[in-house]
N, C-alpha and C positions, 0 to 999 in steps of 0.2 A: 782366849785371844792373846792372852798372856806369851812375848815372844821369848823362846828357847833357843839358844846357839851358844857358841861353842865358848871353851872360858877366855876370859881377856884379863891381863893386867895392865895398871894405871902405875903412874908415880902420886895417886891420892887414894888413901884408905877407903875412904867414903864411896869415890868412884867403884873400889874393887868390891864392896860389898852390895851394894848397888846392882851391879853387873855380874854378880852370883847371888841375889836374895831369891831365897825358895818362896817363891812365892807373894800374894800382894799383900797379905796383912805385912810380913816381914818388911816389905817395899815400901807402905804408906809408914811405918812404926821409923825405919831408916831417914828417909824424908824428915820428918816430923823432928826428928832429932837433929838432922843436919841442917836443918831450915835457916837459925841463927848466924853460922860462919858458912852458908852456900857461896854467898856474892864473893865476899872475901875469898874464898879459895880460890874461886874460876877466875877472879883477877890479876892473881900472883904470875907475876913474869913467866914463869914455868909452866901454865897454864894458857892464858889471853884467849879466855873462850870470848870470841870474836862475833859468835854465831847469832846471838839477839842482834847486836846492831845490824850484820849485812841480810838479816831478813828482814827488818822494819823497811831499808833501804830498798829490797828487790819487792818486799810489797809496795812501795810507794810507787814504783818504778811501771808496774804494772797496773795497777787499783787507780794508779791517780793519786786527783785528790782524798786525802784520806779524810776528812771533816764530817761529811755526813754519812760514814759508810757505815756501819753496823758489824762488828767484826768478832770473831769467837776466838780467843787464845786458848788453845787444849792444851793441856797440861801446861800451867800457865808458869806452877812453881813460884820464884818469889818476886816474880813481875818484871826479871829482867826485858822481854820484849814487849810488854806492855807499856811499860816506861819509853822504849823505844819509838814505839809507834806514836804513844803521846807527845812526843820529841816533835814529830814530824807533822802532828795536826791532829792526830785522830782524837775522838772522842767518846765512841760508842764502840767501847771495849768490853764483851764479857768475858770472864776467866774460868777455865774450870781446870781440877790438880787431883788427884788422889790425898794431897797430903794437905792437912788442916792447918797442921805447922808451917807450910809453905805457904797457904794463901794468907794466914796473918800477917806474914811477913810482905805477900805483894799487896797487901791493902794500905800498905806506909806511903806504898808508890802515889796512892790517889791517881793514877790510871784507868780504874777500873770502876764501871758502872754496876755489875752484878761481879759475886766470886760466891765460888759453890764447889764442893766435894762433889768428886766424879771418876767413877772408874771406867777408863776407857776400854776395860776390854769387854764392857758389855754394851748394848744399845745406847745410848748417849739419849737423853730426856732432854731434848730440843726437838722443835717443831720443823719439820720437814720445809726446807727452803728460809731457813727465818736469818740467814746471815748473808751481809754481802760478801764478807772473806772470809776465810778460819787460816792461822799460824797453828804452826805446829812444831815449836823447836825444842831441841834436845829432848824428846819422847822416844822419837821413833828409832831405840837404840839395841843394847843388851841387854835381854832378861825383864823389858819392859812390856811395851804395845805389840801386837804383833802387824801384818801386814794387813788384815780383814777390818781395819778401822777404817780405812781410804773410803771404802763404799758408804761409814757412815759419813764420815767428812763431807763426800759427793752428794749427802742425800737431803743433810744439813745448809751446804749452801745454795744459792738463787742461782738461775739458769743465769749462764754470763759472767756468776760471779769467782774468786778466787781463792784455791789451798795452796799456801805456800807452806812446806815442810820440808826438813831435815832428814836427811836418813843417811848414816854412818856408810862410809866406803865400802868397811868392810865383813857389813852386813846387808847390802844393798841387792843383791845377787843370791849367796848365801840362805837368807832368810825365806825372800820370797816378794820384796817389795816391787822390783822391776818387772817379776811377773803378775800380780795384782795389780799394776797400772796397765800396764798391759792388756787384762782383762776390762777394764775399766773403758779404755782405751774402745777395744774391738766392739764393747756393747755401747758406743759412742755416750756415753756416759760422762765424760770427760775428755779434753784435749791435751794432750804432754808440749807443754810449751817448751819445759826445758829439765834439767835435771843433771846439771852441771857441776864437777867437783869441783872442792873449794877449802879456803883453811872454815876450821869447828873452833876446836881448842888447839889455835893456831902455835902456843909455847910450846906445846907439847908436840906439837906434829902431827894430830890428828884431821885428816879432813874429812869431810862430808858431803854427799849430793843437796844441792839446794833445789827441792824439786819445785817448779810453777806447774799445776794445773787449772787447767780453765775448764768451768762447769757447763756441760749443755745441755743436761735434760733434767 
């Protein structure tokens, strides 16, 4: 499930090796090591990855109250949207990352009720229906997730309840995600509420679909 496309370059090392790592031991090994200066980097003017806070915000927007809702962060990384959401009420945060390095790093946040090692491009060991939202930011990129995780996202949360996920411009088409929602979609599986571009790593220029689905069966 592991997603393949085309090469891309960054104005950050870490991003370009990221965005061509052969594979996931190489991906969770990179992670692990960038884990320490992540925050720091995506911070830098040149950068202003934007993208945790305006999902904690469009989760809130749609989910509501966030206080008692139950909410899964997939690939959670070092807790930038989990801090997020806690920002804004939430409490019942699980996380889950590929990278060990990375969830030490989001457990500082004290955001998070559960963090666990998890690779998403196989079945996801969550209980069918056990969340009310799942976030999914800056996953669903290059060389990472591919587009067949949606259905477990869909399968993960509660009828009614919400997948707010990221997915790069210009891999949104390309890849194959507009068409697994799509699928999703026709096997009424899911509603497209929206999937709207927007700034990512807005210094940099990059933007992103902020996708809302609403879960129905």
């Amino acid at each position: 499930m592991a997603c393949q496309d085309y090469p891309v370059t960054t104005n950050i090392e870490w991003l370009n090796r990221a965005y061509s790592a052969d594979g996931l031991p190489a991906l969770r090994s990179l992670y692990d090591e960038w884990a320490a200066s992540y925050d720091s980097d995506l911070s830098k003017a040149d950068q202003n990855y934007v993208a945790p806070a305006l999902a904690a915000a469009t989760t809130a927007k749609y989910a509501g109250d966030l206080t008692s809702l139950k909410i899964l962060d997939a690939g959670c990384g070092t807790g930038l949207v989990g801090a997020a959401l806690a920002n804004l009420g939430a409490k019942k945060i699980d996380g889950v990352d590929l990278s060990q390095g990375m969830l030490d790093v989001a457990r500082k946040t004290n955001a998070y009720s559960v963090l666990e090692t998890c690779d998403l491009s196989k079945p996801i060991e969550k209980n069918t229906d056990a969340y009310d939202v799942l976030t999914c930011i800056g996953t669903l990129t290059h060389a990472h997730v591919g587009p067949e995780v949606l259905s477990e996202f869909a399968r993960i949360v509660k009828k009614d309840g919400w997948i707010i996920a990221t997915v790069l411009d210009d891999i949104w088409e390309p890849v194959g995600y507009r068409a697994e929602i799509d699928k999703l979609v026709e096997a009424n599986k899911v509603k497209l509420i929206s999937a709207d571009s927007g700034d990512y790593r807005k210094g940099a220029g990059v933007s992103a679909r902020m996708v809302v689905l609403k879960v129905l069966s």
